[in-house]
LODO-968945 format. One record per residue (C-alpha): x, y, z. Coordinates in steps of 0.25 Angstrom, whole numbers, plus 2048, in hexadecimal, padded with zeros to 3 digits. Layout:
BEGIN
ATOM	X	Y	Z .
...
***
This chain:
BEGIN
ATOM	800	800	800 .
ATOM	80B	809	803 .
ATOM	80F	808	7F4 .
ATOM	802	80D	7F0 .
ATOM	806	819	7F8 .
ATOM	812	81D	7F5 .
ATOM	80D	81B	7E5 .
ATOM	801	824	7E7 .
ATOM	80D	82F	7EB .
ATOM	815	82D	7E0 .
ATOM	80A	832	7D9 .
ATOM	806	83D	7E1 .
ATOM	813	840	7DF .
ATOM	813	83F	7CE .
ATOM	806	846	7CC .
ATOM	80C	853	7D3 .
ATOM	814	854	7CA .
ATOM	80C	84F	7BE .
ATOM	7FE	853	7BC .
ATOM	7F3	84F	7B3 .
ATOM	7F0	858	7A6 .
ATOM	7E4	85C	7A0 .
ATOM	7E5	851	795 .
ATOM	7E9	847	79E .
ATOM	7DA	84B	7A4 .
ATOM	7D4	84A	796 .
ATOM	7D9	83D	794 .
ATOM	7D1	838	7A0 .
ATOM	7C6	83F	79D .
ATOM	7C7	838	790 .
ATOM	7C8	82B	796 .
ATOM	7BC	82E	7A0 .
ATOM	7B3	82F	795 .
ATOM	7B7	820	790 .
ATOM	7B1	81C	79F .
ATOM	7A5	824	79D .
ATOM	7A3	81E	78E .
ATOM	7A4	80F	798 .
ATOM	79A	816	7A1 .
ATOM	790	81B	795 .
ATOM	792	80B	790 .
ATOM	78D	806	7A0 .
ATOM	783	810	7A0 .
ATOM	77B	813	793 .
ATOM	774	803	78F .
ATOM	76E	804	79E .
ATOM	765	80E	79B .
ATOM	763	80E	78B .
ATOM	75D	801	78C .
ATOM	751	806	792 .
ATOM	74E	811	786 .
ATOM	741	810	780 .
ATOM	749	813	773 .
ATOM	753	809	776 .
ATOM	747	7FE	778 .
ATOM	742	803	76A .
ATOM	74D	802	764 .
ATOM	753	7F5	768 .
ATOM	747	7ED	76F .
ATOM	73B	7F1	769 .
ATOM	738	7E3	75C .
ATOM	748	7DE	760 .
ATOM	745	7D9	76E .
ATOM	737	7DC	773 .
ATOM	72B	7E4	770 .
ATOM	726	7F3	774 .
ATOM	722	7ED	780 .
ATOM	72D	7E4	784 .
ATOM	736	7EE	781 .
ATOM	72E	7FA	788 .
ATOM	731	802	796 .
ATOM	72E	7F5	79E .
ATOM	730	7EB	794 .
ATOM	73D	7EC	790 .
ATOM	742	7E7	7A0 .
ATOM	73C	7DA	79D .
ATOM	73E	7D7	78F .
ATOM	749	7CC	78F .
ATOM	74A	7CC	780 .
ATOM	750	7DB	781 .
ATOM	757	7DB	78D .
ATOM	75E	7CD	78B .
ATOM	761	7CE	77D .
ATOM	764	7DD	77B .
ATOM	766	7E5	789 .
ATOM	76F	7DA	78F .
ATOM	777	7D9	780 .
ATOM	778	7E8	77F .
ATOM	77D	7E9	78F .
ATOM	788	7DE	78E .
ATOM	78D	7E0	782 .
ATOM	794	7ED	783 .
ATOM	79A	7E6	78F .
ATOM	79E	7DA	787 .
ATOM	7A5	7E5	77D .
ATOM	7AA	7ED	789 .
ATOM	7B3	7DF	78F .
ATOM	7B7	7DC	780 .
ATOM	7BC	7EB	77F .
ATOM	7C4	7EC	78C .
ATOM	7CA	7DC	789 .
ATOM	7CB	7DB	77B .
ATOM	7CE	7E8	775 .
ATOM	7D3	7F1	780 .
ATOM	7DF	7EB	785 .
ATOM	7E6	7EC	775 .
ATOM	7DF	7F8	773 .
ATOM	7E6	800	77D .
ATOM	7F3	7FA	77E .
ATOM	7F6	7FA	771 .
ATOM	7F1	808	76A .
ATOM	7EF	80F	779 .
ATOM	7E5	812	785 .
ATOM	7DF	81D	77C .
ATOM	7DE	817	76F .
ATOM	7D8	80B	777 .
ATOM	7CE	815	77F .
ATOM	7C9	81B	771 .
ATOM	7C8	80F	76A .
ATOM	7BF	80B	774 .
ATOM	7B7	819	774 .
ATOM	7B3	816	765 .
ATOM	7AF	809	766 .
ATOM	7A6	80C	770 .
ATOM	7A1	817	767 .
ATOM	79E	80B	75B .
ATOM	797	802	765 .
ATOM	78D	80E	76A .
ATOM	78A	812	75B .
ATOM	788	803	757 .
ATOM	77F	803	763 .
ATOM	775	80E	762 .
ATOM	777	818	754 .
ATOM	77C	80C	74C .
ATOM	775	800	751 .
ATOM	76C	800	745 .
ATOM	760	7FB	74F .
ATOM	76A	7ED	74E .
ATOM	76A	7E5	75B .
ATOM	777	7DF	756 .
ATOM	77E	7ED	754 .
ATOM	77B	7F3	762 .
ATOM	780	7E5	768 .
ATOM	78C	7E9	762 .
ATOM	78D	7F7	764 .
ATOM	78A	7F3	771 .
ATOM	798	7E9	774 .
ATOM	79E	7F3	76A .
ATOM	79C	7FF	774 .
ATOM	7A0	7F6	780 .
ATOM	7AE	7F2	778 .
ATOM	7B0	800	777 .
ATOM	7AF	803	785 .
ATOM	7B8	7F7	789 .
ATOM	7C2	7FD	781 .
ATOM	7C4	809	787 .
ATOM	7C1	806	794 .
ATOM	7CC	7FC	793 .
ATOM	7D6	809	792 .
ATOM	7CE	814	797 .
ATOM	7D4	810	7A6 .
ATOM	7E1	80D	7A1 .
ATOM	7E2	81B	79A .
ATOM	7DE	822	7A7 .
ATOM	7E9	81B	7B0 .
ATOM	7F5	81E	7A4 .
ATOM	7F0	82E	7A1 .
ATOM	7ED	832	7AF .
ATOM	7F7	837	7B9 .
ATOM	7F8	82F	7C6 .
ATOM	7F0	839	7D0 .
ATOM	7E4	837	7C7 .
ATOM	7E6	829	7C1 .
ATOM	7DC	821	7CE .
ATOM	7D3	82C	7CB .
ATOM	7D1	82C	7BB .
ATOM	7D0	81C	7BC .
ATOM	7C5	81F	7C7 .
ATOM	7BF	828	7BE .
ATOM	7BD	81D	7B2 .
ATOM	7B2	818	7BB .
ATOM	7AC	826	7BF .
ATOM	7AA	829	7B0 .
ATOM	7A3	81A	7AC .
ATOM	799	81C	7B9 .
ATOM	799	82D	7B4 .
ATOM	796	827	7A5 .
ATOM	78B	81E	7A8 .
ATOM	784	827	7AF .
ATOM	785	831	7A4 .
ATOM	77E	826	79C .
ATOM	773	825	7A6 .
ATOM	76F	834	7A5 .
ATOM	771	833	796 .
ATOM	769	828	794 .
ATOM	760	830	79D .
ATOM	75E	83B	797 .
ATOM	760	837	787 .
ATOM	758	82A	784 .
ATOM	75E	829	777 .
ATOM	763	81B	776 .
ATOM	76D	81F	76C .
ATOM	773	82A	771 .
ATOM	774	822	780 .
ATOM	77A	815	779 .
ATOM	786	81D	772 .
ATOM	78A	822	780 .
ATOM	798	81B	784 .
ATOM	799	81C	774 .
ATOM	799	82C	775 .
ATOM	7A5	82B	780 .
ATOM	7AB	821	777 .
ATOM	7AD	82C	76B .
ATOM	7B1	837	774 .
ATOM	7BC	82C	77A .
ATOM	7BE	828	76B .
ATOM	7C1	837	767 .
ATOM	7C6	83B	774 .
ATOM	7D3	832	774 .
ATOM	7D9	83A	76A .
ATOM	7DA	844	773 .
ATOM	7E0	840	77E .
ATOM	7EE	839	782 .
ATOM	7F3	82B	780 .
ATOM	7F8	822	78D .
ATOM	807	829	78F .
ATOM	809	81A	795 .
ATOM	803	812	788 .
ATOM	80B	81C	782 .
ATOM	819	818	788 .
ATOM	815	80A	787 .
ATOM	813	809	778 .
ATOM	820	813	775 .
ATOM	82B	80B	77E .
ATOM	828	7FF	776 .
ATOM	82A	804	76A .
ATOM	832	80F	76C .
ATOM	83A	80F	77A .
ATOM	839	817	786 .
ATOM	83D	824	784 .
ATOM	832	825	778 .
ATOM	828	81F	781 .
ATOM	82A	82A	78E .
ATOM	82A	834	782 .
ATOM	81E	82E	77C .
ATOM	817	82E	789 .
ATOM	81C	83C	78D .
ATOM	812	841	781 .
ATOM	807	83B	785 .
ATOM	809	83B	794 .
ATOM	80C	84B	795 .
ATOM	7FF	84D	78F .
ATOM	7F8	848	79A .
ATOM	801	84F	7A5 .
ATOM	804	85C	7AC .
ATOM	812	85D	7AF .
ATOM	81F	856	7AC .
ATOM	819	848	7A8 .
ATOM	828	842	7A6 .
ATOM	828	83A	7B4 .
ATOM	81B	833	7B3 .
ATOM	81F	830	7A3 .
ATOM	82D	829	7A9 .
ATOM	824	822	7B4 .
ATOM	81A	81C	7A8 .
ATOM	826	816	79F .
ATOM	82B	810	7AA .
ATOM	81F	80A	7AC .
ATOM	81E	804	79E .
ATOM	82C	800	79D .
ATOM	82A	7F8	7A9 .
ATOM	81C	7F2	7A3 .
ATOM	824	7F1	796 .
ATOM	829	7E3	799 .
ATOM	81C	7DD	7A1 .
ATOM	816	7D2	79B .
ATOM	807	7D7	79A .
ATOM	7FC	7C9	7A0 .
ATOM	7F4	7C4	795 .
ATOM	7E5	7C0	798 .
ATOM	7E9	7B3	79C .
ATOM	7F5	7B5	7A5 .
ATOM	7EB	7BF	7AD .
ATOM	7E8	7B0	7B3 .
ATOM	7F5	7A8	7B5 .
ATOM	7F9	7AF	7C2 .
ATOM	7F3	7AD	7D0 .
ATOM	7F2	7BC	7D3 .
ATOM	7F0	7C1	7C6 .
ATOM	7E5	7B7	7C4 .
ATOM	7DE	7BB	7D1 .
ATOM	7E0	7CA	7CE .
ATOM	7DA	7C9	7BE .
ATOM	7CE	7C0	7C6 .
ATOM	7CB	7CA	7D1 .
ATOM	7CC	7D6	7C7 .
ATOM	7C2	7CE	7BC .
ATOM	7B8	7CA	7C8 .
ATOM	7B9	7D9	7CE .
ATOM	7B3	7DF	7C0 .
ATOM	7AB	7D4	7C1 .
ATOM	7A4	7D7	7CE .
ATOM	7A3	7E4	7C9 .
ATOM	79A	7E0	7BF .
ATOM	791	7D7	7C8 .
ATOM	78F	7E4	7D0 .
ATOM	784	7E6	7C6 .
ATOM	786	7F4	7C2 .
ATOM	787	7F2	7B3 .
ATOM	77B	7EA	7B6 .
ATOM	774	7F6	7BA .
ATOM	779	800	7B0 .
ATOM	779	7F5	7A4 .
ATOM	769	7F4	7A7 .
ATOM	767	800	7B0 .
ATOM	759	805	7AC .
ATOM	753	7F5	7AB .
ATOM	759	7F2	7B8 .
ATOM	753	800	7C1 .
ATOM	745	7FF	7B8 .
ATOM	744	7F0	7BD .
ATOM	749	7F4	7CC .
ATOM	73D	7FE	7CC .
ATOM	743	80C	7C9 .
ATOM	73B	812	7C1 .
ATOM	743	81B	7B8 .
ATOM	750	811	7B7 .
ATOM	759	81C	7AF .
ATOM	758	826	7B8 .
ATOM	75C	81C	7C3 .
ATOM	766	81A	7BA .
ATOM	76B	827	7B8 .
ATOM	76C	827	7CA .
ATOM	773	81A	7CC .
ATOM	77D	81E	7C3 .
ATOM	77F	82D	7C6 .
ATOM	77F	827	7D5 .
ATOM	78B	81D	7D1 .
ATOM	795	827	7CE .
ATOM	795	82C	7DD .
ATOM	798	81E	7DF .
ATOM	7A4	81F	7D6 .
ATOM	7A9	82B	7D9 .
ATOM	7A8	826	7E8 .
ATOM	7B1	819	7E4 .
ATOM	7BA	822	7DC .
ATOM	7BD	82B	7E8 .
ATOM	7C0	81E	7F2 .
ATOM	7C7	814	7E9 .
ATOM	7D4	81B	7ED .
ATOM	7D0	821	7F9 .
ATOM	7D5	81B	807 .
ATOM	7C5	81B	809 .
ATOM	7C5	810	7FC .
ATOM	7C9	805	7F4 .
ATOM	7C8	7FB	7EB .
ATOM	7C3	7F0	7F3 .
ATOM	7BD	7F8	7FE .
ATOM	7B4	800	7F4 .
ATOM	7B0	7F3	7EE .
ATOM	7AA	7ED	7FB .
ATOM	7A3	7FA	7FE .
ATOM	79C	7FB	7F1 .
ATOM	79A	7EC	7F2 .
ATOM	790	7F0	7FF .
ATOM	78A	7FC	7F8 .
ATOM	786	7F2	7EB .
ATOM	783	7E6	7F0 .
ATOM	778	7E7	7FC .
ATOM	76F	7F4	7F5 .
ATOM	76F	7EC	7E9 .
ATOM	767	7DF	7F1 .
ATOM	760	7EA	7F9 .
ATOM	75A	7F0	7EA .
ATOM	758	7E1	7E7 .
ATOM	750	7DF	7F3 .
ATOM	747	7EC	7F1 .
ATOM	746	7E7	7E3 .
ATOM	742	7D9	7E7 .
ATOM	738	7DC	7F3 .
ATOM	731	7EA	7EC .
ATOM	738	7F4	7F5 .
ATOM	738	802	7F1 .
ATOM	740	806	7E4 .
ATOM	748	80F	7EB .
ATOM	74E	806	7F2 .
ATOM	755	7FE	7E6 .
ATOM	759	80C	7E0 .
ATOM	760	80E	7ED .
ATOM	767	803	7EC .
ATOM	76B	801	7DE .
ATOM	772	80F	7E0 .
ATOM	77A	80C	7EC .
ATOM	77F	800	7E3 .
ATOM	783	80A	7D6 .
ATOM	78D	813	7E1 .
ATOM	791	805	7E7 .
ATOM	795	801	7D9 .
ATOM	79C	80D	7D6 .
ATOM	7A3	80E	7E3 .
ATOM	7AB	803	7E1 .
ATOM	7A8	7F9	7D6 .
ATOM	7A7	802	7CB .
ATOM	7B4	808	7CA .
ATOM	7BF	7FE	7D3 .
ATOM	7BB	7F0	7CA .
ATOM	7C3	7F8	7C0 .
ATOM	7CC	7FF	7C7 .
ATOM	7D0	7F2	7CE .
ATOM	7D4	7E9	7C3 .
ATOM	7DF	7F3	7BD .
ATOM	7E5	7F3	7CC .
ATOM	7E8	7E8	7CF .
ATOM	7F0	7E1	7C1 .
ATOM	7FF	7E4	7BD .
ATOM	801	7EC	7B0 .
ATOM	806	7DE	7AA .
ATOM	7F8	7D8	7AE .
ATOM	7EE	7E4	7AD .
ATOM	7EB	7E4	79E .
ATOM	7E5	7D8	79E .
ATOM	7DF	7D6	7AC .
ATOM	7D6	7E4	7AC .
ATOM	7D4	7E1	79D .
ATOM	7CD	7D3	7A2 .
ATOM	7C8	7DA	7AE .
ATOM	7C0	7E5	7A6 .
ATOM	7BB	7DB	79C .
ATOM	7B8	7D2	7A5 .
ATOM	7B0	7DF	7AC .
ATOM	7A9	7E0	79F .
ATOM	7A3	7D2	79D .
ATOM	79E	7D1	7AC .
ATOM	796	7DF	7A9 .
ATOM	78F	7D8	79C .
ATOM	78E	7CB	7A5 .
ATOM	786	7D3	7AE .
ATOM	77F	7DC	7A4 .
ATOM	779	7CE	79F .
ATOM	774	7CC	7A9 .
ATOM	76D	7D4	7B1 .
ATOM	760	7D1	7A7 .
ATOM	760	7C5	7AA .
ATOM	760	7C9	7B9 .
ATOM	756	7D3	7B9 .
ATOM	74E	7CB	7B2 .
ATOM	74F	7C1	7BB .
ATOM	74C	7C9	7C7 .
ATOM	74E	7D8	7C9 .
ATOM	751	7D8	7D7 .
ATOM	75B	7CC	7D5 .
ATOM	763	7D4	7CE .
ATOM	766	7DD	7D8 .
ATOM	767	7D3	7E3 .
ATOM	770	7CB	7DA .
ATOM	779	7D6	7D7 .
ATOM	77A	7DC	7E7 .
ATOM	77F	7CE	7E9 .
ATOM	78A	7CF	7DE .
ATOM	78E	7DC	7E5 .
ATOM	78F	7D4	7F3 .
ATOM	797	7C9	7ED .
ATOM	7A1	7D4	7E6 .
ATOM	7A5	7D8	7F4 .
ATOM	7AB	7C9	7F8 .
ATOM	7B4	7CA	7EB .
ATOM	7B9	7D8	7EF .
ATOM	7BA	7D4	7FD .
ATOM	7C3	7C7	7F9 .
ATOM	7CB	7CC	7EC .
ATOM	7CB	7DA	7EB .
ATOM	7D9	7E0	7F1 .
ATOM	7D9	7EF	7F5 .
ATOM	7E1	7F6	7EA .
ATOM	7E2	803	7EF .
ATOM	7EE	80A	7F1 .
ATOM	7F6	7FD	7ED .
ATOM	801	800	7E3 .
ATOM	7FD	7F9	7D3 .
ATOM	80A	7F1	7D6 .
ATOM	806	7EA	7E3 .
ATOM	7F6	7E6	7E1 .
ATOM	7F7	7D9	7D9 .
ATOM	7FF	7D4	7E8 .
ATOM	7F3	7D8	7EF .
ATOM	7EC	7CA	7E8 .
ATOM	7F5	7C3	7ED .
ATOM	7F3	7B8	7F8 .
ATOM	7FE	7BA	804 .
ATOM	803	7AD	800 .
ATOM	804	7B0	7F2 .
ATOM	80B	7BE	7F7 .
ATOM	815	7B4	7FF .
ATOM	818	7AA	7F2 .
ATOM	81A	7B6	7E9 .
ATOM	825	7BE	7F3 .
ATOM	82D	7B0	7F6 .
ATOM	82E	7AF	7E7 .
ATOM	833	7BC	7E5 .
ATOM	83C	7BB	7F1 .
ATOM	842	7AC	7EA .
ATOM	843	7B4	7DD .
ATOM	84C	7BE	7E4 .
ATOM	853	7B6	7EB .
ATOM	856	7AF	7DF .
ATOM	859	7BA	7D6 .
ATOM	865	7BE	7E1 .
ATOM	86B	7B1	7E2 .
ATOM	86D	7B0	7D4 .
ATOM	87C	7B1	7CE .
ATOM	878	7BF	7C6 .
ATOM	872	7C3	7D4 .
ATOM	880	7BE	7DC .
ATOM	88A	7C5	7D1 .
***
């Protein structure tokens, strides 16, 4: 722990000399419009699915009648909800994990974190035109403008972070990666009041596409990684081009004589130059790495059985069956509620009053029990308000903790060598346990509405025993010492008498002895 003190002063001591400049800013700002384009993806389906015009458009002679697919009818129409609703929710989140493991990854680390966050931007773009203006009234092209626009979004959220970390300086870096989450809970509710306000299903569908163009256009405008930068130049031209290269790029985002922190960066990569990067595979061969990748994977995991996505994927079907009777202004209140909850979170992640694993066991109690209270109310005809209570004491629980530390987390605790692929597993795995929920929720609500939330306030309960057994406080510990924290003590003690044999060899040696 002491490490991680004397670190945080070393960079106290940087960023007094070294401050932030205004385009360094932009280039933030520019990434946090890539984390509202995600929250306009989360948040826009919920709610267009209960247009009238939507319903005319797709329901009306494909699955159902005027009546079956009226105010009332479309919550119990299985033909719509199973064949279109569910499809249209889980695909983007099918495209979303094919993005962030298949195309990310090459994307980013061979044309750059910018390139990579743009290419993203315009694919989301296509997939928002392909499903509203373009869709030619085809079931078939709004499925796949639908996974088109969730590839998009994986793309770039697969560098968005990565961007952050490299362009900021240190005093602001905790903060900027906090504020990814800020802008997707500030974005979906931006969507809520759109949606609000315009019923115009096209215009709410294209949404996370707008962002996407002003991402797609935007990048021009701002910096490349000064690190990406020097990693690319030293391999093909040598180290005194790569800290010149990087100098371009790198006093374009600083105040002051960026020349240390520069020096301090190639060192970096020189030293990474040589690590053997873990496939997939060999994220698995290792007893500690094995158990890190598996408790990273079922974090984001227990993310998703929280529910949320449940909630915002069929928000206004989910509050009209619960009983509230205007389900998108509901809407429009859990979600403006939920930012205080992240902004809470945000403030105590680093704080002596917070933590990783401490903040995951309160908002555990906070989700959890009112979740089975609004399924009691539900089930026994208590008063409405009652369940809205409820439900919004869960949003602020959610965002307190398990909106913004299940992807903080997984980028802390791996080595450079391993963090490629583990967090690119972990974010897709992310993905496909949101479309696994997002199918299904009709099938639960259809089953019994109450049940649902019962059945999700005990998934919520059981998250707290897997934070309470796996989950290792992070804060303050230096990046180099957390992968020792899952460790048993016996393993702890094998691993030093090896070293210790390994020394001891090395100086009895005849190279050590002449």
């Amino acid at each position: 722990m002491e490490a991680g003190g004397a670190s945080s002063r070393e960079l106290v001591s940087e960023d007094a000399e070294v401050r932030a400049s205004p385009q360094m800013y932009s280039a933030v700002g520019m990434a946090m419009v890539g984390a509202a384009m995600f929250g306009f993806d989360q948040g826009n389906f919920g709610d267009v699915q209960a247009f009238k015009s939507f319903r005319d458009e797709w329901c009306i002679g494909r699955f159902g009648d005027a009546e079956s697919c009226g105010d009332q009818g479309y919550l119990t129409n299985g033909n719509w909800n199973e064949n279109f609703i569910t499809w249209g929710a889980t695909l983007i989140t099918f495209g979303a994990a094919a993005g962030a493991i298949l195309a990310g990854p090459p994307l980013a680390n061979k044309l750059g974190r910018r390139p990579c966050i743009q290419v993203g931007g315009a694919v989301c773009f296509l997939g928002c035109i392909l499903a509203s203006y373009a869709s030619f009234h085809s079931v078939v092209i709004f499925f796949i403008g639908r996974f088109i626009t969730g590839f998009g979004v994986g793309v770039s959220c697969f560098a968005l972070p990565m961007y952050n970390a490299e362009v900021s300086t240190s005093s602001i870096r905790g903060a900027t990666g906090s504020l990814f989450q800020l802008n997707v809970v500030v974005g979906c509710f931006i969507s809520i009041i759109v949606t609000f306000v315009d019923q115009d299903w096209y215009v709410c569908m294209m949404l996370p596409g707008f962002a996407g163009a002003v991402l797609a256009i935007g990048g021009f405008f701002i910096p490349e990684s000064p690190r990406f930068v020097m990693e690319k130049t030293i391999h093909r031209e040598g180290t005194e081009a790569a800290m010149n290269a990087g100098m371009r790029y790198l006093t374009r985002l600083r105040s002051g004589d960026a020349r240390p922190e520069a020096g301090e960066i190639l060192e970096q990569v020189k030293e990474e130059r040589d690590i053997e990067h873990v496939s997939f595979t060999g994220l698995f061969r290792e007893r500690n790495l094995r158990k890190r990748v598996l408790i990273a994977c079922t974090l984001v995991i227990c993310q998703q059985t929280t529910g949320v996505n449940a909630f915002l994927g069929y928000a206004s079907a989910i509050f009209k069956e619960c009983g509230i009777q205007d389900p998108i202004v509901f809407n429009s209140l859990f979600n403006g509620v939920m930012i205080f909850g992240c902004v809470a979170g945000l403030l105590l992640v680093d704080s002596k009053y917070g933590g990783r694993r401490s903040q995951l066991l309160i908002a555990t109690v906070l989700m959890g029990p009112p979740l089975v209270l609004a399924g009691l109310a539900l089930q026994y005809g208590l008063p409405g308000i009652i369940t809205m209570v409820c439900v919004i004491i869960y949003g602020v629980g959610f965002q307190f903790a398990w909106g913004t530390i299940p992807w903080i987390y997984p980028a802390e605790i791996f080595t450079m060598a391993e963090k490629e692929a583990a967090v690119s597993l972990a974010v897709g795995v992310n993905y496909l346990a949101n479309a696994a929920i997002i199918y299904i929720t009709p099938l639960l609500m259809e089953w019994s509405k109450s049940g649902t939330l019962l059945f999700f306030g005990i998934l919520n309960m059981l998250n707290a025993f897997f934070v309470f057994t796996f989950i290792k406080e992070t804060k303050g510990v230096h990046l180099e010492h957390i992968p020792e924290l899952f460790r048993s003590e016996r393993q702890r003690r094998a691993l030093l008498r090896a070293e210790q044999r390994a020394a001891e060899s090395a100086a009895s040696s005849p190279a050590a002895q002449a």
